[in-house]
gemmi code that builds the backbone of each chain (N, CA, C; Angstrom):
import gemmi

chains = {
    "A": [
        ("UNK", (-30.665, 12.694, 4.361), (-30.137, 12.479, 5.714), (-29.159, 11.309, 5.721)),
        ("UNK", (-29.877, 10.139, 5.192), (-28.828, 9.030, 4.911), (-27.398, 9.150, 4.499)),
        ("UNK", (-27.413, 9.621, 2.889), (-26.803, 9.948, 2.383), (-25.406, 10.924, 2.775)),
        ("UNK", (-26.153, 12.280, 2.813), (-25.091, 12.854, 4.058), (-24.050, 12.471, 5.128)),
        ("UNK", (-24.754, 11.391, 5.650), (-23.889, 10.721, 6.281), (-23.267, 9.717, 5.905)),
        ("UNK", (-23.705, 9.505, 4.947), (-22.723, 8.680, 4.263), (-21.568, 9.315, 4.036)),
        ("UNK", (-21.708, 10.609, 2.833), (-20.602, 11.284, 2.457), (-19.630, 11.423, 3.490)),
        ("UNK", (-20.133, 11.700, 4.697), (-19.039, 12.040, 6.114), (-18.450, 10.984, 6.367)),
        ("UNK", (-19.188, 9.911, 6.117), (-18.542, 8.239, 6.874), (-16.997, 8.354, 5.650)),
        ("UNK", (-17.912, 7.882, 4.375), (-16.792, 7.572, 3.680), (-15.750, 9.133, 3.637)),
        ("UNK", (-15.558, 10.199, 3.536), (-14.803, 10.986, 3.522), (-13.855, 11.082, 4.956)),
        ("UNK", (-14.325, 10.830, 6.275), (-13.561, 10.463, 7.332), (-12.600, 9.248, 7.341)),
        ("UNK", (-13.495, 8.134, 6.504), (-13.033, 6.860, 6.023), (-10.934, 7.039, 5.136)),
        ("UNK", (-11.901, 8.075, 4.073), (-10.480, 8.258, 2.987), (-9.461, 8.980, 3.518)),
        ("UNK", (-9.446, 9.762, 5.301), (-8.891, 10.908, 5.516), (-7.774, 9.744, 6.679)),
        ("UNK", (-8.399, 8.535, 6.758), (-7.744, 7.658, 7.946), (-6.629, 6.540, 7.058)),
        ("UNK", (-7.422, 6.714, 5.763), (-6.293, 5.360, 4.865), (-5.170, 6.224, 4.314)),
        ("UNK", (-5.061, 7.889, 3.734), (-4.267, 8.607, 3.928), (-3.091, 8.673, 4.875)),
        ("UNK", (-3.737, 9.031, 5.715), (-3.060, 8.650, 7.558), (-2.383, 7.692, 7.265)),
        ("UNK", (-3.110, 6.474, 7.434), (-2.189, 5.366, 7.471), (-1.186, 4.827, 6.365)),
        ("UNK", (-1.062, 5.402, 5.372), (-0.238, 5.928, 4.107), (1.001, 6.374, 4.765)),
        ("UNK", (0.790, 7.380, 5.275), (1.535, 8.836, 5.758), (2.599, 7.748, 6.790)),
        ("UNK", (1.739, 7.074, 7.768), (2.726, 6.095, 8.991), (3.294, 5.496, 8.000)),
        ("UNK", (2.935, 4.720, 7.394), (4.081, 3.537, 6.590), (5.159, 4.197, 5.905)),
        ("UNK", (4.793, 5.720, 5.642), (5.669, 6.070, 4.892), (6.890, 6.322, 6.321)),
        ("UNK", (6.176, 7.355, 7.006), (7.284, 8.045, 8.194), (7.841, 7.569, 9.200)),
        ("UNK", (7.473, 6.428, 9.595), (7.642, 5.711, 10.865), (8.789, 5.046, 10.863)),
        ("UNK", (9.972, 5.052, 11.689), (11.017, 3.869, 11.856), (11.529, 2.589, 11.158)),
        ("UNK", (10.549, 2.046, 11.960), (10.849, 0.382, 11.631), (9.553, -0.239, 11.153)),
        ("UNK", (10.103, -1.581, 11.104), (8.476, -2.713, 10.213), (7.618, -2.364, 11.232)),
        ("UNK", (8.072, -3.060, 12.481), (6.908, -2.759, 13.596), (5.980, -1.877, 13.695)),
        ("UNK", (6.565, -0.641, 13.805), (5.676, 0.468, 13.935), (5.249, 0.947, 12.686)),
        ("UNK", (5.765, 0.414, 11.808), (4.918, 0.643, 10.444), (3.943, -0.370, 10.244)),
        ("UNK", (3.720, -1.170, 10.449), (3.006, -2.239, 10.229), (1.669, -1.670, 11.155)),
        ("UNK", (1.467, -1.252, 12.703), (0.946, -0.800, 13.599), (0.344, -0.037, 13.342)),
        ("UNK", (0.843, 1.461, 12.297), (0.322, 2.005, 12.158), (-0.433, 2.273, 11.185)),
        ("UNK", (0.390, 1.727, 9.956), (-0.588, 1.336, 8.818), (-1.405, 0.570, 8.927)),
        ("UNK", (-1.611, -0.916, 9.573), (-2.330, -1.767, 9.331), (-3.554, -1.138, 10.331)),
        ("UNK", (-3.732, -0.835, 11.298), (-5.005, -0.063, 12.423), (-5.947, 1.009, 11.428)),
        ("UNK", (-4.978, 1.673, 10.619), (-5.943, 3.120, 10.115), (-6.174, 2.771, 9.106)),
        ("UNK", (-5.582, 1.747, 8.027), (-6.140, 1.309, 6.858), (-7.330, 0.423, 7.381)),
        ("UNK", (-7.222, -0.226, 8.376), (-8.703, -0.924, 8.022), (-9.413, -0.485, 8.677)),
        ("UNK", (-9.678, 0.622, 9.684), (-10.834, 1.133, 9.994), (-11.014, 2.071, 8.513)),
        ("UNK", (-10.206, 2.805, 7.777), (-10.449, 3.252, 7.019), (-11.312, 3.121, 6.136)),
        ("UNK", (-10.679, 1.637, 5.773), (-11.542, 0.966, 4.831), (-13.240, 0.458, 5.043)),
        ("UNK", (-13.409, 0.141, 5.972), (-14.693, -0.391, 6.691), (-15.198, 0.799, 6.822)),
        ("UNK", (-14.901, 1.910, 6.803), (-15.814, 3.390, 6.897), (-16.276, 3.388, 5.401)),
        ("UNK", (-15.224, 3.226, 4.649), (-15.489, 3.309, 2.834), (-16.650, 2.238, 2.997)),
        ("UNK", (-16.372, 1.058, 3.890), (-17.557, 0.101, 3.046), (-18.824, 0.919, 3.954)),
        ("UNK", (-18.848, 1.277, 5.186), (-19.803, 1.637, 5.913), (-20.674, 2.459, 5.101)),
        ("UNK", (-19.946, 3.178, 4.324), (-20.493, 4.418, 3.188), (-21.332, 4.060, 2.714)),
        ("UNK", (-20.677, 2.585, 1.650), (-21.253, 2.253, 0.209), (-22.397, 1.539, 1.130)),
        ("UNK", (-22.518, 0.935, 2.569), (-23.624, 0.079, 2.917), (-24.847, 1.656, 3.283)),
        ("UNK", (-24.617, 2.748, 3.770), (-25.682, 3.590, 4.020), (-26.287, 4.149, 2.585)),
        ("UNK", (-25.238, 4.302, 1.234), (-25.188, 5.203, 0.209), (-26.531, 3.733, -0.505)),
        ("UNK", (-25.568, 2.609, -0.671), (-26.839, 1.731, -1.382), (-28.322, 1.242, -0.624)),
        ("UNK", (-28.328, 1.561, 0.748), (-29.608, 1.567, 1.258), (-30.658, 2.658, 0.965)),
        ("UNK", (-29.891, 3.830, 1.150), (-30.400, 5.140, 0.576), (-30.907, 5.277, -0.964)),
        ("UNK", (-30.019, 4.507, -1.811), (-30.147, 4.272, -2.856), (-31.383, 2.938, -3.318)),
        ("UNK", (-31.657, 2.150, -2.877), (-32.620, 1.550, -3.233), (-31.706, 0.533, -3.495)),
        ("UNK", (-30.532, 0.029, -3.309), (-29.323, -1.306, -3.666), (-29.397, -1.977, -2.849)),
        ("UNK", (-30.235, -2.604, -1.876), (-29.791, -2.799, -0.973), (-28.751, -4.354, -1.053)),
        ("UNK", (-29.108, -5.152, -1.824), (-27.709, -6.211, -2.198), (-26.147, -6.255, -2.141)),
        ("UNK", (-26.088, -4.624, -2.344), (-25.121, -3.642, -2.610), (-24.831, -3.789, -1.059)),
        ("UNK", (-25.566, -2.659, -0.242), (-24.853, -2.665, 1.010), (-24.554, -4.266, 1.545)),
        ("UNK", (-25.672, -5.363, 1.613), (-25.524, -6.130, 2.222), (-24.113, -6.972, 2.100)),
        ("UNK", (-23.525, -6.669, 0.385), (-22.367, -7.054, -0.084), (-20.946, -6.314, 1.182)),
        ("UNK", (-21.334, -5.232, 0.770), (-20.309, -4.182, 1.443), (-20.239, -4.666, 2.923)),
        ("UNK", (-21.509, -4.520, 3.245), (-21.189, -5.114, 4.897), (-20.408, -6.337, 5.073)),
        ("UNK", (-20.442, -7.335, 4.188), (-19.608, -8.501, 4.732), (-18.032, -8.143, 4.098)),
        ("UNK", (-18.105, -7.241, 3.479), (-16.492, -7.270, 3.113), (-15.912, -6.611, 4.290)),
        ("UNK", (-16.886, -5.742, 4.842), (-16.392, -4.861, 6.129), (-15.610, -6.093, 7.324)),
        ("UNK", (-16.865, -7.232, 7.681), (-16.696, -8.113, 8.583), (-15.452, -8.644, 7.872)),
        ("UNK", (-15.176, -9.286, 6.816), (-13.859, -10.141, 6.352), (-12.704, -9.356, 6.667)),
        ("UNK", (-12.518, -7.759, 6.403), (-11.415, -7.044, 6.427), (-11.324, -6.423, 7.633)),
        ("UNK", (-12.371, -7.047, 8.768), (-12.014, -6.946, 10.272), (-11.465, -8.035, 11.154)),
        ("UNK", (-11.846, -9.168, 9.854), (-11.152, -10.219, 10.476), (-9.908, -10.473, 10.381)),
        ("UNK", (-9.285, -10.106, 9.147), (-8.415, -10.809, 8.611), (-7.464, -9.926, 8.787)),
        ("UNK", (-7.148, -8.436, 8.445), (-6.381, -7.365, 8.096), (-5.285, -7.356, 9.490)),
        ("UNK", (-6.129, -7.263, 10.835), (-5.402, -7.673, 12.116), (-4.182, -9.034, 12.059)),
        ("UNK", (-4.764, -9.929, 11.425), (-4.598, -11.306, 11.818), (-3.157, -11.516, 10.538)),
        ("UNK", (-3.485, -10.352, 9.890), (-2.403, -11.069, 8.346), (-0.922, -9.584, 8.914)),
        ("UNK", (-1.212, -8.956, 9.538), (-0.364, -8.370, 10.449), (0.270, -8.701, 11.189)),
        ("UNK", (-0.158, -9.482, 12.184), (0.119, -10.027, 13.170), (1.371, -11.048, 12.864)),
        ("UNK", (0.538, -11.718, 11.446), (1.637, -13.020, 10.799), (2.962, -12.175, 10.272)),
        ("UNK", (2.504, -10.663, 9.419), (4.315, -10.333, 9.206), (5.055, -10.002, 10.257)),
        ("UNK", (4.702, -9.381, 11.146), (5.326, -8.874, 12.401), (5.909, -10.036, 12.794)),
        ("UNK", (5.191, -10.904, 12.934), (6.200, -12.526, 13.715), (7.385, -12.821, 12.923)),
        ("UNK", (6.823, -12.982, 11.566), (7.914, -13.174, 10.892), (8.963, -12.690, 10.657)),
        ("UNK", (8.333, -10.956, 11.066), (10.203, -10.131, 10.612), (10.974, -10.612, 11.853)),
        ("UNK", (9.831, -10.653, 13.572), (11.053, -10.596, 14.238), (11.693, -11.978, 14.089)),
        ("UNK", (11.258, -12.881, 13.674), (11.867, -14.538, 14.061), (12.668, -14.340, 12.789)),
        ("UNK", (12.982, -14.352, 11.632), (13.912, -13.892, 10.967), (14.611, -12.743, 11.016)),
        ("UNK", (14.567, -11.826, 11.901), (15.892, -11.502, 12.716), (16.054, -10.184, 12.049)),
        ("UNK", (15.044, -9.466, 11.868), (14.817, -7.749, 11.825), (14.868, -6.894, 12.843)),
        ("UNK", (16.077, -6.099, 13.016), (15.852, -5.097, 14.637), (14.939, -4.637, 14.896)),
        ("UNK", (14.733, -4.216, 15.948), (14.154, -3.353, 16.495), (14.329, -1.592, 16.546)),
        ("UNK", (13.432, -0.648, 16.011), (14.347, 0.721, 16.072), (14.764, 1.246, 17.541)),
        ("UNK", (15.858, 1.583, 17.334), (17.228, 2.304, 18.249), (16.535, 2.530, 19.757)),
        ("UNK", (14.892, 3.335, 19.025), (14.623, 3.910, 20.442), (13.450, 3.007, 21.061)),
        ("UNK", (13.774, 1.843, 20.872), (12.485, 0.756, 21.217), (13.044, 0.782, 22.959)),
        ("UNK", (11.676, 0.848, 24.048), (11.766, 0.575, 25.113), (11.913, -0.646, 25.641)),
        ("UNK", (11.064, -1.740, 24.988), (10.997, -2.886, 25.453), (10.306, -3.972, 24.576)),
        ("UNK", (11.460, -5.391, 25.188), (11.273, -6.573, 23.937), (10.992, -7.391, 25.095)),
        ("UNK", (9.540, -8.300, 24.788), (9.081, -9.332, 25.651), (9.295, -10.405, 24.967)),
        ("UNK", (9.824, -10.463, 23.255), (9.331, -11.785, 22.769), (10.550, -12.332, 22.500)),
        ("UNK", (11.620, -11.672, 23.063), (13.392, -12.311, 23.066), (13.088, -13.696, 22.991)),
        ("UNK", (12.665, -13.974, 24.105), (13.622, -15.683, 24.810), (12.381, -16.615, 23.901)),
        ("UNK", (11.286, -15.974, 23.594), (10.264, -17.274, 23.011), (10.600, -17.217, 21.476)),
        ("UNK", (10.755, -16.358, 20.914), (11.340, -16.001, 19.462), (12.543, -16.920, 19.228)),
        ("UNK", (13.506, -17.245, 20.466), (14.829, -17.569, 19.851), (14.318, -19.735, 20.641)),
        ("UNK", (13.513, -19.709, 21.125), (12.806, -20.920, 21.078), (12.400, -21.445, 19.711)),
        ("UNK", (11.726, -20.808, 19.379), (10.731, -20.925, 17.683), (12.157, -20.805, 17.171)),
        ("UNK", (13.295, -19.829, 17.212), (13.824, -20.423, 16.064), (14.811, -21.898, 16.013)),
        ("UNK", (14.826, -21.895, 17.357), (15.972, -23.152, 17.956), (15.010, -24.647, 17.247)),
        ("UNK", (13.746, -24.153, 17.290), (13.046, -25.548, 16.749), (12.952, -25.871, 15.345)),
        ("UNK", (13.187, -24.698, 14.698), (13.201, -24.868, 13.239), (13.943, -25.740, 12.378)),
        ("UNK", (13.453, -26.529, 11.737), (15.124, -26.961, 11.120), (15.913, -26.192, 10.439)),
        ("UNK", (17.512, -26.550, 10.367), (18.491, -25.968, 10.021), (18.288, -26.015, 8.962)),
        ("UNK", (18.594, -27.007, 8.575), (18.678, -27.138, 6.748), (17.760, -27.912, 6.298)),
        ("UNK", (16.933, -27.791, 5.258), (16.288, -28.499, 4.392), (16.581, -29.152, 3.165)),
        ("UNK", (15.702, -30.396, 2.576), (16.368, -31.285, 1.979), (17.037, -30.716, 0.550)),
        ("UNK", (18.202, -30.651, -0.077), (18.576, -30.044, -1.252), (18.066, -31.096, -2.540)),
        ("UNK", (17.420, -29.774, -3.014), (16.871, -30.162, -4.351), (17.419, -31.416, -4.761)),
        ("UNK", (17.150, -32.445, -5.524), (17.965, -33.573, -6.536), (18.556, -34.273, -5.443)),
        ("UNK", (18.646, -34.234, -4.691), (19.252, -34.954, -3.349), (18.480, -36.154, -2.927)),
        ("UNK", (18.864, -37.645, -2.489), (18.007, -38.168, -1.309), (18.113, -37.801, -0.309)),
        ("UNK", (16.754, -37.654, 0.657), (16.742, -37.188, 1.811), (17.459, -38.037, 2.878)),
    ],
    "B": [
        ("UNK", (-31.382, 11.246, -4.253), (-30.291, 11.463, -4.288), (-29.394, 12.125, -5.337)),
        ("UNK", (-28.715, 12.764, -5.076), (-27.880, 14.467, -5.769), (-26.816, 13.253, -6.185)),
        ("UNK", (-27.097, 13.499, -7.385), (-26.309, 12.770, -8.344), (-24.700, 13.839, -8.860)),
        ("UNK", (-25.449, 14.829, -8.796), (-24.479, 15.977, -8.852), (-23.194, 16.187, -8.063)),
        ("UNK", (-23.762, 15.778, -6.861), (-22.696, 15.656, -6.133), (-21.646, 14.764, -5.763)),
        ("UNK", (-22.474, 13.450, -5.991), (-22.034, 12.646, -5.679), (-20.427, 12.354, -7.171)),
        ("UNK", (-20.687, 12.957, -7.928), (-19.313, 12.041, -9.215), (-18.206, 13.257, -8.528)),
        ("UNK", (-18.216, 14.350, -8.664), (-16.732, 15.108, -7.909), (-16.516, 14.609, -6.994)),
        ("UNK", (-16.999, 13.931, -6.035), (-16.550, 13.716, -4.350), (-15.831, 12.293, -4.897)),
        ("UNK", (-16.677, 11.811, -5.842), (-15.868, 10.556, -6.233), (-14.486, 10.814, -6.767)),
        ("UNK", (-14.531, 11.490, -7.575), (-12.946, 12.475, -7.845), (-12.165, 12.139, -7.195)),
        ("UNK", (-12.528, 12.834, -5.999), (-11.966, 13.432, -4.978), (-11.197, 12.020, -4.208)),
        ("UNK", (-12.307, 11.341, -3.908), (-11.840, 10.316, -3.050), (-10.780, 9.422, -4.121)),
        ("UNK", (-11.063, 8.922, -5.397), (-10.332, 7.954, -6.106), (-8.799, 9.054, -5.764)),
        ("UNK", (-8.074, 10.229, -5.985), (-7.639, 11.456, -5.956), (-6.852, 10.904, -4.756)),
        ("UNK", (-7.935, 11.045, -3.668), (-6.671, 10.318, -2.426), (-6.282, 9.117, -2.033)),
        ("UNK", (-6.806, 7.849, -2.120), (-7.047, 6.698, -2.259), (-5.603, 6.184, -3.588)),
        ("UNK", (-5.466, 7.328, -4.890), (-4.205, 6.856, -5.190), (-2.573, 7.648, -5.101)),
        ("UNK", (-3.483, 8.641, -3.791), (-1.997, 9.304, -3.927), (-1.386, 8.331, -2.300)),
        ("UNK", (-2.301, 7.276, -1.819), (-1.913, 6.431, -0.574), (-1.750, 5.257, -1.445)),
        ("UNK", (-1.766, 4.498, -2.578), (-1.243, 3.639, -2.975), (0.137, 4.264, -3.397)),
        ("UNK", (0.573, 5.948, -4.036), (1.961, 5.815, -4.031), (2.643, 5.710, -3.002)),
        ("UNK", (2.083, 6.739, -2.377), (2.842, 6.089, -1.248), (3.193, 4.540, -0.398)),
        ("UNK", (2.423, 3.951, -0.649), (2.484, 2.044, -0.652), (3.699, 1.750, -1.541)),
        ("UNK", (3.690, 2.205, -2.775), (4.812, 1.887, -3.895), (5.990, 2.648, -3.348)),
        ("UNK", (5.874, 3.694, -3.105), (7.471, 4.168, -2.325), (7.664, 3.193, -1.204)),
        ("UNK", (7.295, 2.812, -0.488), (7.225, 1.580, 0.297), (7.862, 0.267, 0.061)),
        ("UNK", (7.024, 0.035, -1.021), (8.064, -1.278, -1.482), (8.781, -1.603, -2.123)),
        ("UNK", (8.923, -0.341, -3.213), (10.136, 0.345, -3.363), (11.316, 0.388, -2.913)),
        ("UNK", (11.301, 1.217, -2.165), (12.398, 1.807, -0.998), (12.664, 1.131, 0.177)),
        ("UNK", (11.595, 0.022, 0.772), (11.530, -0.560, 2.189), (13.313, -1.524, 2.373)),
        ("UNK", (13.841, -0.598, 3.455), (14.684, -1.267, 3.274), (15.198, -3.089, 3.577)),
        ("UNK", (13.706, -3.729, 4.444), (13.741, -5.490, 4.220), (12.769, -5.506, 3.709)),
        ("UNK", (12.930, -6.869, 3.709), (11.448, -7.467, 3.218), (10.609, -7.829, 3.973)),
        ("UNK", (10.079, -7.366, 5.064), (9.179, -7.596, 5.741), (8.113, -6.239, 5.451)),
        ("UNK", (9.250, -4.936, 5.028), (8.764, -3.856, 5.019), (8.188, -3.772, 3.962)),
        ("UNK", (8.401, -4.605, 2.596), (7.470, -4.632, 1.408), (6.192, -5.484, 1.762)),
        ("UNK", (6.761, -6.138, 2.633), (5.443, -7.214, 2.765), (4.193, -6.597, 3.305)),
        ("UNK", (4.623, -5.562, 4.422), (3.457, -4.736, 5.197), (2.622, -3.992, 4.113)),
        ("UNK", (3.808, -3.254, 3.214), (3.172, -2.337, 2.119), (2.232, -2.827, 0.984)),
        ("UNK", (2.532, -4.760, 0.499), (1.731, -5.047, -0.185), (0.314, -5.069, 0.741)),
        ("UNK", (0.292, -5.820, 1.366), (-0.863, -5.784, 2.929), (-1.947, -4.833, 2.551)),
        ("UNK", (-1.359, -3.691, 3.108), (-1.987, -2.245, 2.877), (-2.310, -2.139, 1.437)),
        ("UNK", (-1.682, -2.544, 0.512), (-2.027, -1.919, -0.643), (-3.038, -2.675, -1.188)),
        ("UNK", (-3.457, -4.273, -0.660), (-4.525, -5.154, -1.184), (-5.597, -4.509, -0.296)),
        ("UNK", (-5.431, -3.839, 1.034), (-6.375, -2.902, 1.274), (-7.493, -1.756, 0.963)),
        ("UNK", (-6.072, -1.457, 0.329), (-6.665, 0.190, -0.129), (-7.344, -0.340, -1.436)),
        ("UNK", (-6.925, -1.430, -2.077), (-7.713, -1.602, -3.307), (-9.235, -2.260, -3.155)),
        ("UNK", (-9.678, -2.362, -1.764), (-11.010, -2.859, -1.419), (-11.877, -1.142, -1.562)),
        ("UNK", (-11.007, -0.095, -1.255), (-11.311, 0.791, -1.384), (-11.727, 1.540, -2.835)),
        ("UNK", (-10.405, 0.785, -3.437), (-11.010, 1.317, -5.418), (-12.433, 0.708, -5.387)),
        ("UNK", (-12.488, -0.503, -5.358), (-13.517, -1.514, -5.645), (-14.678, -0.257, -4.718)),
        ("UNK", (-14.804, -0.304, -4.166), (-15.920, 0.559, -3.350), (-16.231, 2.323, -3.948)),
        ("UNK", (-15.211, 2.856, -4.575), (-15.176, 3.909, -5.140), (-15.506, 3.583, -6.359)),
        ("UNK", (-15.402, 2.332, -7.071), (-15.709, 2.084, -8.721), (-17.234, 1.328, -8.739)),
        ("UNK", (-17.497, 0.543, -7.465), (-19.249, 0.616, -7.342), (-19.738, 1.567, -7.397)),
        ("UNK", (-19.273, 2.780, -6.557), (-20.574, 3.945, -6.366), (-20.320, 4.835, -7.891)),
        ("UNK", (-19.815, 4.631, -8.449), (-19.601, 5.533, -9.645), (-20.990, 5.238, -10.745)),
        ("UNK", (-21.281, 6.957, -10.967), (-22.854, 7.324, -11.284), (-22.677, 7.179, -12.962)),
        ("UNK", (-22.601, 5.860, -13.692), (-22.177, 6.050, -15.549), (-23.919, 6.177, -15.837)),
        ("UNK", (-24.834, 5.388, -15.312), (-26.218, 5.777, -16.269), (-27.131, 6.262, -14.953)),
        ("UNK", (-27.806, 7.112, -15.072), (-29.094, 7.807, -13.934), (-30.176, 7.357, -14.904)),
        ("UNK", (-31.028, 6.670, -13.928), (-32.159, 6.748, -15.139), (-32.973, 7.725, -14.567)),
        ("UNK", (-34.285, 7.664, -14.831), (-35.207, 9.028, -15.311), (-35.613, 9.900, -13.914)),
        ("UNK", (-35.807, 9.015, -12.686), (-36.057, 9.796, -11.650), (-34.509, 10.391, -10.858)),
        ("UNK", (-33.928, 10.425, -11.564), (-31.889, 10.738, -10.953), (-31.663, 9.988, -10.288)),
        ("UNK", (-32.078, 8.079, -9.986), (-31.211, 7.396, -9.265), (-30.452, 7.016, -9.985)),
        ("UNK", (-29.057, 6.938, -9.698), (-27.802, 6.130, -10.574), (-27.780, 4.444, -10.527)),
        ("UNK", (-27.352, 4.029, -11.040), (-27.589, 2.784, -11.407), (-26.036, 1.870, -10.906)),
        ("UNK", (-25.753, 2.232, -9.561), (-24.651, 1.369, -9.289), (-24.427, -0.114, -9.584)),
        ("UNK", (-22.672, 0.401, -9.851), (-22.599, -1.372, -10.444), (-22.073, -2.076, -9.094)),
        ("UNK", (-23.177, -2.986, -8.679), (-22.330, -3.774, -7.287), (-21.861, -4.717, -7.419)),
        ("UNK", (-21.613, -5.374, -8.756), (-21.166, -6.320, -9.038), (-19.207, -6.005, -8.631)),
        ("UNK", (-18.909, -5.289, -8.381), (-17.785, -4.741, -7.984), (-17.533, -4.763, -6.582)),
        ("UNK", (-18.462, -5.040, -5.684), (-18.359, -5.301, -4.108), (-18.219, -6.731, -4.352)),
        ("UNK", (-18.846, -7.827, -4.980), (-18.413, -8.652, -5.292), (-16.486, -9.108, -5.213)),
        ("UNK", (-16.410, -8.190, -6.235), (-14.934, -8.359, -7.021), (-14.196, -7.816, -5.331)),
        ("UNK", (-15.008, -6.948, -4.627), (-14.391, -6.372, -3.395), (-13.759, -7.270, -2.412)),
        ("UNK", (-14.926, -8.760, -2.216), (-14.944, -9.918, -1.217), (-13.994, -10.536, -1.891)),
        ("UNK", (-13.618, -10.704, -2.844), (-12.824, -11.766, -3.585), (-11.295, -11.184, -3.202)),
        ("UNK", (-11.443, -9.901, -3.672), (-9.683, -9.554, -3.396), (-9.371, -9.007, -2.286)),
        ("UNK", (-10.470, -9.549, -0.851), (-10.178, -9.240, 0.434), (-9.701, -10.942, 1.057)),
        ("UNK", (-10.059, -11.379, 0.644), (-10.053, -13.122, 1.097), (-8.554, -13.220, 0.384)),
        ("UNK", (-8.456, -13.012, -1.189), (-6.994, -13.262, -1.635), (-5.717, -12.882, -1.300)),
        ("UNK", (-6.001, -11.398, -0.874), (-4.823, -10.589, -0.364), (-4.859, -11.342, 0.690)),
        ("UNK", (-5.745, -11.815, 1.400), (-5.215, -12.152, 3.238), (-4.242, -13.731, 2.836)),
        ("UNK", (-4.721, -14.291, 2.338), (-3.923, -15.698, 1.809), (-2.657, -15.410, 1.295)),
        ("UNK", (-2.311, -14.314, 0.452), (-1.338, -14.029, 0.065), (-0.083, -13.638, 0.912)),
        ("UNK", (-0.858, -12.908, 1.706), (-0.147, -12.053, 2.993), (0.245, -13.050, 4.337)),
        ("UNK", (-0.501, -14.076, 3.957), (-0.066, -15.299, 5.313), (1.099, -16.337, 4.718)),
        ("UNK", (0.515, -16.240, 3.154), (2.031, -17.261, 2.520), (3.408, -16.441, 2.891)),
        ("UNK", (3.150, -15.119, 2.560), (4.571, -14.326, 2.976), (4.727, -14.294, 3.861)),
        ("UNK", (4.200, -14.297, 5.182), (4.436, -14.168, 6.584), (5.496, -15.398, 6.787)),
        ("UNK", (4.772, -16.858, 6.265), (5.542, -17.929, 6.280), (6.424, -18.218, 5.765)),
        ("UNK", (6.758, -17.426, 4.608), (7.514, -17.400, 4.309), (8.957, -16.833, 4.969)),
        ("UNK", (8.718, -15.557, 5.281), (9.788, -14.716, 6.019), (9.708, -15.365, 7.211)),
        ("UNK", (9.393, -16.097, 7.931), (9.141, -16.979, 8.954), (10.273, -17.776, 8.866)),
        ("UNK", (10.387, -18.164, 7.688), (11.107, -19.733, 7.337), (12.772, -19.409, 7.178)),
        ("UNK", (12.865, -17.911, 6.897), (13.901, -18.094, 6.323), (15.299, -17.116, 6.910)),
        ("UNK", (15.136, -16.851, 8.399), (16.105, -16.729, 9.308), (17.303, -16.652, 9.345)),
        ("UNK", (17.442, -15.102, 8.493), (18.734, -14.867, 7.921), (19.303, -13.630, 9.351)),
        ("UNK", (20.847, -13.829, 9.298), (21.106, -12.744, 10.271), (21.466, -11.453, 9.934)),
        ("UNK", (20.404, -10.102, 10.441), (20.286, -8.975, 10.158), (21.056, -8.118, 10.972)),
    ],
}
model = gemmi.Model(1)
for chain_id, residues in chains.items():
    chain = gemmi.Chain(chain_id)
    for i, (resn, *xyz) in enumerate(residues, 1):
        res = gemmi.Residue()
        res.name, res.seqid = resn, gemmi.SeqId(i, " ")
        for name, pos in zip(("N", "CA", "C"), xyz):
            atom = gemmi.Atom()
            atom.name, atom.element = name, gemmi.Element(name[0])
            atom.pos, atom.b_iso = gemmi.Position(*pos), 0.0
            res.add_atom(atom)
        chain.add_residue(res)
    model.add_chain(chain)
structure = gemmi.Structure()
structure.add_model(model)
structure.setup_entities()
């Protein structure tokens, strides 16, 4: 019974990191590639670990799942959050937007962040 | 537990798991900035939490009553290159952050 459902977890799991394969490949721009890959790869993935945590309970591992479960929690924390950081970065270094984008809220604070940046930094062998 | 079943499905899954890392490599490959390789490495330190999870459950010794003898020392190796990729992926963020070229 366990097991079984395991197989379904993780096989629904491998059918969503596919997916999100498929977006990065087909999609427009960073944005919406990033969006769509980064959402279905990590539920994806956390189904794979969800697997290995029902498959090694079932199994008598249980160290195993308890392992798996926290990689689940780390790659729910982080996978969002390390997204979030390229997306900022493409737009503040100055990556369009695709053609058929409806709407940009982060214009006027983006070109803040970059107005604060410094221009130039100190050249190598140089005194500052 | 059906030991039998369980090594083809493993197949199966390692099977799709690297036909979505090529596709990651056409990605960063082909991405035409670099923000767009950056997403693809992202994903691809992802999907490799996924090898790691497909190379634990893999059945090499059953002992006598048909339980397999998973190696979890590989969920291990799983936490390690989930914490690294994210560090990696925030240096590049800051990076492309920093460097405000006009596109």
């Amino acid at each position: 019974m366990l097991e079984t459902a395991a197989y379904w977890v993780i096989g629904i799991g491998l059918a969503f990191d596919l997916f999100g394969c498929i977006g990065l490949v087909r999609l427009p721009d960073v944005y919406n590639r990033a969006q769509a890959a980064t959402k279905c790869v990590t539920l994806g993935t956390c189904m794979i670990l969800l697997g290995v945590v029902l498959l090694g309970f079932a199994g008598g591992n249980a160290p195993m799942g308890v392992k798996a479960l926290l990689c689940a929690a780390f790659i729910l924390l982080t996978s969002p959050v390390g997204a979030h950081a390229i997306c900022r970065g493409a737009y503040i270094s100055g990556v369009p937007l695709w053609s058929g984008s409806v709407e940009d809220t982060f214009v006027e604070r983006a070109k803040t962040i970059r107005d604060e940046q410094p221009k130039e930094g100190p050249v190598q062998g140089e005194k500052a | 537990m059906n030991v039998a079943f369980l090594e083809p499905f493993l197949y199966v899954a390692m099977g799709v798991l690297m036909l979505g890392s090529l596709l990651c490599l056409y990605r960063i490959g082909r991405g035409p900035t670099a923000p767009d390789r950056t997403v693809a490495i992202d994903i691809l330190g992802t999907l490799m939490v996924g090898f790691c999870c497909v190379t634990a459950l893999w059945p090499h010794n059953v002992d006598a009553e048909g339980i397999p003898n998973f190696q979890d020392y590989f969920m291990t190796i799983a936490i390690a290159w989930a914490l690294t990729s994210f560090i990696g992926t925030l240096a590049l963020a800051k990076y492309l952050e920093g460097r405000c070229y006009d596109a």
